[in-house]
C-alpha positions as CSV (number, residue, x, y, z in Angstrom):
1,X,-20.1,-8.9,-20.6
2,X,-21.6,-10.7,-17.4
3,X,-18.9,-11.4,-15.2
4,X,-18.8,-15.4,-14.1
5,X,-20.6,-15.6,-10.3
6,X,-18.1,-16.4,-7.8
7,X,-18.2,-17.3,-4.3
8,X,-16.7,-15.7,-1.1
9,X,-16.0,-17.6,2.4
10,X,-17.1,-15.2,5.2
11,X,-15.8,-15.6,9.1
12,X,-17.5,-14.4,11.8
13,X,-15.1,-12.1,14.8
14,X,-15.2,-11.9,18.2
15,X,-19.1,-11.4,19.4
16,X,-20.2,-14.6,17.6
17,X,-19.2,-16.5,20.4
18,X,-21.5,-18.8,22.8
19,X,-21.3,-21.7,25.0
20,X,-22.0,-25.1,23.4
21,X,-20.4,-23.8,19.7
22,X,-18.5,-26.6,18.1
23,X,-19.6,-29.2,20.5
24,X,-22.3,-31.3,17.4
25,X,-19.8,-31.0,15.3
26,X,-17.2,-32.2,17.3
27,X,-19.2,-35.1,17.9
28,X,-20.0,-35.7,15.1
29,X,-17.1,-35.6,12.7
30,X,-13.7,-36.5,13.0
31,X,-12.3,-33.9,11.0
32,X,-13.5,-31.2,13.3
33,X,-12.6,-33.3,16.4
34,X,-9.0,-33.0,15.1
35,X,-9.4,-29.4,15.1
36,X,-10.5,-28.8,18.5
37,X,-8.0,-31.1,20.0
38,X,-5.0,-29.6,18.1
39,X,-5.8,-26.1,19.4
40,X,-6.0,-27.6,22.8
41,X,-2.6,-29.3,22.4
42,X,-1.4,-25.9,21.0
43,X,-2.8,-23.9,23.5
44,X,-1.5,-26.1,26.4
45,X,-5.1,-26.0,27.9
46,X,-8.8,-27.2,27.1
47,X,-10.2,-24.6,25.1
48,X,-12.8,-27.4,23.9
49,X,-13.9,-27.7,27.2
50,X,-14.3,-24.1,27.5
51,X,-16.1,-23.9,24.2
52,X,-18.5,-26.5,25.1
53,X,-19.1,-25.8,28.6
54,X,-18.0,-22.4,29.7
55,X,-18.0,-20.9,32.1
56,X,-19.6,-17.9,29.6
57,X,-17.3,-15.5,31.8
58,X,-14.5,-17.3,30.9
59,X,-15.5,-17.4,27.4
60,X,-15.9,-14.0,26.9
61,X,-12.9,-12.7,28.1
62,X,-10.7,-11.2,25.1
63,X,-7.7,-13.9,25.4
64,X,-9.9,-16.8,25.5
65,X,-12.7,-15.6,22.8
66,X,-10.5,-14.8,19.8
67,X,-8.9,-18.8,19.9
68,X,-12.2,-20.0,20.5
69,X,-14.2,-18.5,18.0
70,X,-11.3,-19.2,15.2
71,X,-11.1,-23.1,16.3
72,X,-14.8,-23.4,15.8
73,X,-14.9,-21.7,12.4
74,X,-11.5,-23.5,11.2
75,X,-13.8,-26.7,12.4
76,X,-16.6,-26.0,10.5
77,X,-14.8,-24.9,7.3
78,X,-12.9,-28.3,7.6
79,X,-16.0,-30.5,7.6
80,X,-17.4,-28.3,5.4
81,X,-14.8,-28.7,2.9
82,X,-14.8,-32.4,3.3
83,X,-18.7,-32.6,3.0
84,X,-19.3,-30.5,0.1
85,X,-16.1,-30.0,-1.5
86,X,-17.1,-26.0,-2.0
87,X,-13.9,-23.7,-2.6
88,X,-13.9,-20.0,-2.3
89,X,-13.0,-17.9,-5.0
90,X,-12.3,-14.8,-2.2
91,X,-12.1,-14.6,1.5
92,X,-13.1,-12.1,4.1
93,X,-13.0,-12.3,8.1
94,X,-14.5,-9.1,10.2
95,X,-12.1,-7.9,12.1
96,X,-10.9,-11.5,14.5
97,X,-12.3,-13.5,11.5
98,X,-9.6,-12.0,9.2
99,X,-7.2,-14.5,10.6
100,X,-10.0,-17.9,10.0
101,X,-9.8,-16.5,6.5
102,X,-6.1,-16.6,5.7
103,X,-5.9,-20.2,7.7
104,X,-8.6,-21.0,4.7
105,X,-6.8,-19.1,2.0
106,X,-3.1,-20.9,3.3
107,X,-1.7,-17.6,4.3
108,X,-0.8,-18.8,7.9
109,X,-1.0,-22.2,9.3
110,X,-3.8,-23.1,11.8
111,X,-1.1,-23.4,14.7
112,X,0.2,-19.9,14.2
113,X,-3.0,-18.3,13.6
114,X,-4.0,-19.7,17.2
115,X,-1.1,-18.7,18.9
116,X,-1.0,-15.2,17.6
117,X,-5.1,-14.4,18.7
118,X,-4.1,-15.4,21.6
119,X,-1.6,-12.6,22.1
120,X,-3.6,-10.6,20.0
121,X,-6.7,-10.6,22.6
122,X,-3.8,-10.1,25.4
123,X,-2.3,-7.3,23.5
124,X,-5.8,-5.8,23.2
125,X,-6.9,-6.7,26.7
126,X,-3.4,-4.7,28.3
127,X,-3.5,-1.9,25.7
128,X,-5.2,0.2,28.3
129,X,-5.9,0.2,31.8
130,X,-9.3,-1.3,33.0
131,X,-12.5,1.3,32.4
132,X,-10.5,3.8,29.9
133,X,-12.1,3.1,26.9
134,X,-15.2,1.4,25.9
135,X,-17.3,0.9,22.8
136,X,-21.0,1.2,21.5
137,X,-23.7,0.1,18.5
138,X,-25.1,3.2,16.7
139,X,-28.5,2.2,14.7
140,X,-30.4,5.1,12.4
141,X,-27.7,7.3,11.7
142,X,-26.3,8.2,8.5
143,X,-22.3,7.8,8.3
144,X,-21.2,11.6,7.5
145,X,-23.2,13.0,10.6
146,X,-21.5,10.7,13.0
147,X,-18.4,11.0,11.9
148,X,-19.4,15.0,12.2
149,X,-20.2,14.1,16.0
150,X,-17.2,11.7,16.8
151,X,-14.5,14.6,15.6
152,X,-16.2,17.5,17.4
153,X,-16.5,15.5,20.5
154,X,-12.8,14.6,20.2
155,X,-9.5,16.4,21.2
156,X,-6.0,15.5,21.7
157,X,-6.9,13.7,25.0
158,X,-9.7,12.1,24.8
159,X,-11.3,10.6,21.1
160,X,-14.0,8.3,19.8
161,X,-13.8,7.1,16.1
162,X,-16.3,4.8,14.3
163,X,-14.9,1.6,14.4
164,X,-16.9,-0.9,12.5
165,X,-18.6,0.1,9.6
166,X,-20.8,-2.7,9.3
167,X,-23.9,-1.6,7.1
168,X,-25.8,1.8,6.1
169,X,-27.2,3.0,9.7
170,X,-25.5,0.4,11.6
171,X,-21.8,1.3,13.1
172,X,-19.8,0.6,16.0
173,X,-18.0,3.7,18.1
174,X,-14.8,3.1,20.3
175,X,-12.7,5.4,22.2
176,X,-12.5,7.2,26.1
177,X,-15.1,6.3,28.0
178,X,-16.2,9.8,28.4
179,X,-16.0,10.4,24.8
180,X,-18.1,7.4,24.1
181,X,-21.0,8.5,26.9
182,X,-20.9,12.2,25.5
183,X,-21.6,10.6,21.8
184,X,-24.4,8.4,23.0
185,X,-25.9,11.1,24.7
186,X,-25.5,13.3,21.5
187,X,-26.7,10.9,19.0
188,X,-30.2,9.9,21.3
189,X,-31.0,13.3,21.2
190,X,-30.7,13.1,17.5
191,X,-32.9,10.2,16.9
192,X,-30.6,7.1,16.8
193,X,-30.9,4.4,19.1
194,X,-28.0,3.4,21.1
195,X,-26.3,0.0,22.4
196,X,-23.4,-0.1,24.6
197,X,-21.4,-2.7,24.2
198,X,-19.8,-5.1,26.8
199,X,-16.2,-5.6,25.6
200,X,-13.3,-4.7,28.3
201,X,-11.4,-2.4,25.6
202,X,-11.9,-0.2,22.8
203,X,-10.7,-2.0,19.8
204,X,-10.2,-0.6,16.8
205,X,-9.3,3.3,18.1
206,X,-6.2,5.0,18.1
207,X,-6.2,3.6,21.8
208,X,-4.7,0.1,20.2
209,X,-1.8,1.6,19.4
210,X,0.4,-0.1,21.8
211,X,-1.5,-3.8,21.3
212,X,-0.4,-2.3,17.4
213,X,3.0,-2.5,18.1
214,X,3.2,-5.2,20.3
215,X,1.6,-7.6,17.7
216,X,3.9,-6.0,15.1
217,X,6.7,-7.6,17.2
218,X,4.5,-10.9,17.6
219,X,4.8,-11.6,13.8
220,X,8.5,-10.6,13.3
221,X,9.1,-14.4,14.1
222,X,5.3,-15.4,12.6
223,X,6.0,-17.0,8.8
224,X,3.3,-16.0,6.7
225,X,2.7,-17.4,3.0
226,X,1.5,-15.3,-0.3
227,X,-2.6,-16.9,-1.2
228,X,-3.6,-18.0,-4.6
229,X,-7.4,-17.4,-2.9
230,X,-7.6,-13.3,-2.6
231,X,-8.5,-12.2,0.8
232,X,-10.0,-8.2,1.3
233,X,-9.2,-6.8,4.1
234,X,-10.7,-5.0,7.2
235,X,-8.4,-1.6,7.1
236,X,-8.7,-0.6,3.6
237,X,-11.5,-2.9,1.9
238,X,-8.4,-3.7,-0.6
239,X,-7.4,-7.3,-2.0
240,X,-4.0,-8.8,-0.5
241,X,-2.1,-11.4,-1.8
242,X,1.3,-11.6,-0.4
243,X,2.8,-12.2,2.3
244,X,4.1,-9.3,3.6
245,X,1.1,-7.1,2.8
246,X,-1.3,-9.6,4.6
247,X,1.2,-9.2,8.0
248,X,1.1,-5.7,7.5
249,X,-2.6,-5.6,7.1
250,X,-3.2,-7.6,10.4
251,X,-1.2,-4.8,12.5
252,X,-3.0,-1.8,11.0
253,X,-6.7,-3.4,11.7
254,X,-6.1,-3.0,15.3
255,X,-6.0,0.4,15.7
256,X,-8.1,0.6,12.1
257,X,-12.1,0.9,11.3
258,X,-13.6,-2.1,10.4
259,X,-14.7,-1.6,6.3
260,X,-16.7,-4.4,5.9
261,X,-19.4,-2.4,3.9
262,X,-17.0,-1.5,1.4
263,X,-15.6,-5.1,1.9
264,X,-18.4,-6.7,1.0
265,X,-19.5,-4.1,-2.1
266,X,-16.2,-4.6,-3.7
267,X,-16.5,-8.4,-3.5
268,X,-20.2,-7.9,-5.1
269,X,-18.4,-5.5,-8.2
270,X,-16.1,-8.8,-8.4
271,X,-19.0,-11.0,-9.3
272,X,-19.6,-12.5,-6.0
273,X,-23.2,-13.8,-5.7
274,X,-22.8,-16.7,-3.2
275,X,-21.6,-15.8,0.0
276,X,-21.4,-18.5,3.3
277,X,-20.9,-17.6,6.9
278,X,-19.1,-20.4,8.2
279,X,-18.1,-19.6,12.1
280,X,-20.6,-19.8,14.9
281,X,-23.6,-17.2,15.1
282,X,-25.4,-15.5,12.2
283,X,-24.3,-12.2,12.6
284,X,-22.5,-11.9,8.5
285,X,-25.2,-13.3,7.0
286,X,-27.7,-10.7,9.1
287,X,-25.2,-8.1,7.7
288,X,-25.1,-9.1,3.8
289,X,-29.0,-9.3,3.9
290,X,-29.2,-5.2,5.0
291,X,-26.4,-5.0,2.6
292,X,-27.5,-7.1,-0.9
293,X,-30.3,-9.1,0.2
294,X,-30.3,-10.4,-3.6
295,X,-27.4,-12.2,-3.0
296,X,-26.8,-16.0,-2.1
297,X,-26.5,-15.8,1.7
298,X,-25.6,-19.1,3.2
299,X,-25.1,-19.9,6.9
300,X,-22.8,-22.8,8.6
301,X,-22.9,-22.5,11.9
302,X,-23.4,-26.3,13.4
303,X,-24.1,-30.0,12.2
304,X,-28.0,-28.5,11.1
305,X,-26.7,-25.6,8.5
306,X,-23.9,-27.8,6.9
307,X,-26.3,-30.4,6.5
308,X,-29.0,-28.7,5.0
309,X,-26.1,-27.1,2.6
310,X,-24.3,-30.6,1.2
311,X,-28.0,-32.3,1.2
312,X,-28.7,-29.3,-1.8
313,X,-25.8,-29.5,-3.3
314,X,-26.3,-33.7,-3.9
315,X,-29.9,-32.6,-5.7
């Protein structure tokens, strides 16, 4: 029997980021105006300033990206909503984006969600002293033989892990500096390119495991809600629902691989043919296309791509 096509909302994570995201829309439409100043008057400073006009260094560091790129893409799903009326039948952020997704699906108010990325990037930021751990794009390389390389370049001291698992031959390693350096060097020498990130920690590696337990405490006093509007997570590619399980969830990504492969696969075995980006950048919707190019991709990134998207929907 052919299962009914459904759509999934997809959110962009930390990387998306740029200087000038949010600032058309902002202009532009009220509803997304409301956003930006709320997370300001949350925040106690002008992260729509800092959005709009950097300074990019400021941007980019961990504390300050994570509430940025959520406000935009909570601003752009609100216009979005009110131009077009579209509604998800399943959600999906990677990794930072998981937390735009339950704001969409009414697992945690914007407010909370803002506050918490906040200390989440903090958490992540102090996890380790400056320069111990790093990360870096693999491109070219099948899965198995990585993973081969990350565990025999590992020991108790010092490990690298894959942490995203974005698309076949394209993954993200974290760990120990050295770790990550001996890897590179390994994998080159086997024929896969090699792109060193510039983040200031190693996210998603066993290295997280204090910024782990200090969010854990964060949520303690965070209330979260159960979503009609499923929601697959990062750390197991599963669909959450409740709660509990989605606060749970948020704590084990940190330290946890990225599964947004398998994320998006299982969504396709649901009968999910359309899928929109809505966050700044393009970087989902480059994903879905190595993924499923048959699919429905959609972009809405600024005033342009939500435009073009409600004037197709009024043919």
């Amino acid at each position: 029997m052919q299962t009914k096509a459904k759509t999934a909302f997809l959110f962009p994570g930390q990387g998306s980021q740029f200087v000038g995201m949010g600032k058309d829309i902002y202009e532009k439409y009220p509803a997304a105006k409301a956003v930006f100043e709320g997370a300001d008057k949350t925040l106690a400073f002008s992260l729509s300033e800092l959005c709009f006009e950097g300074p990019e260094m400021e941007l980019t560091l961990t504390a300050n990206t994570q509430p940025a790129v959520l406000t935009a893409s909570i601003a752009l799903l609100k216009v979005l909503q009110e131009e077009t009326g579209i509604k998800a039948d399943y959600v999906a952020g990677h990794s930072l984006g998981e937390y735009s997704a339950l704001v969409c699906a009414g697992g945690l108010c914007f407010e909370d969600a803002l506050r918490t990325v906040r200390q989440r990037g903090k958490f992540m930021q102090d996890a380790v002293p400056a320069g111990t751990g790093t990360m870096a794009a693999i491109m070219g390389m099948e899965s198995g033989k990585l993973q081969q390389y990350c565990e025999e370049l590992s020991h108790e001291d010092i490990k690298v892990v894959i942490a995203n698992r974005n698309c076949s031959g394209q993954y993200v390693v974290s760990g120990h500096s050295e770790a990550v350096q001996l890897l590179m060097q390994t994998v080159q020498k086997a024929g896969a390119l090699i792109f060193p990130l510039a983040v200031s920690a190693p996210f998603h590696s066993p290295l997280m495991k204090k910024a782990a337990d200090d969010l854990s405490g964060w949520l303690e006093s965070i209330p979260f809600n159960d979503i009609c509007v499923p929601l697959i997570n990062n750390a197991e590619a599963e669909f959450l629902q409740r709660a509990g399980d989605l606060k749970a969830s948020l704590v084990r990504q940190v330290m946890a691989p990225v599964l947004w492969e398998d994320s998006m696969r299982t969504l396709i075995a649901r009968g999910v043919d359309t899928f929109i980006e809505i966050g700044p950048g393009k970087v989902l919707s480059g994903l879905m296309k190595r993924i499923d190019k048959s699919r429905n991709i959609i972009n809405v990134s600024d005033t342009a791509s939500l435009e073009n998207l409600a004037a197709k929907l009024r043919v």
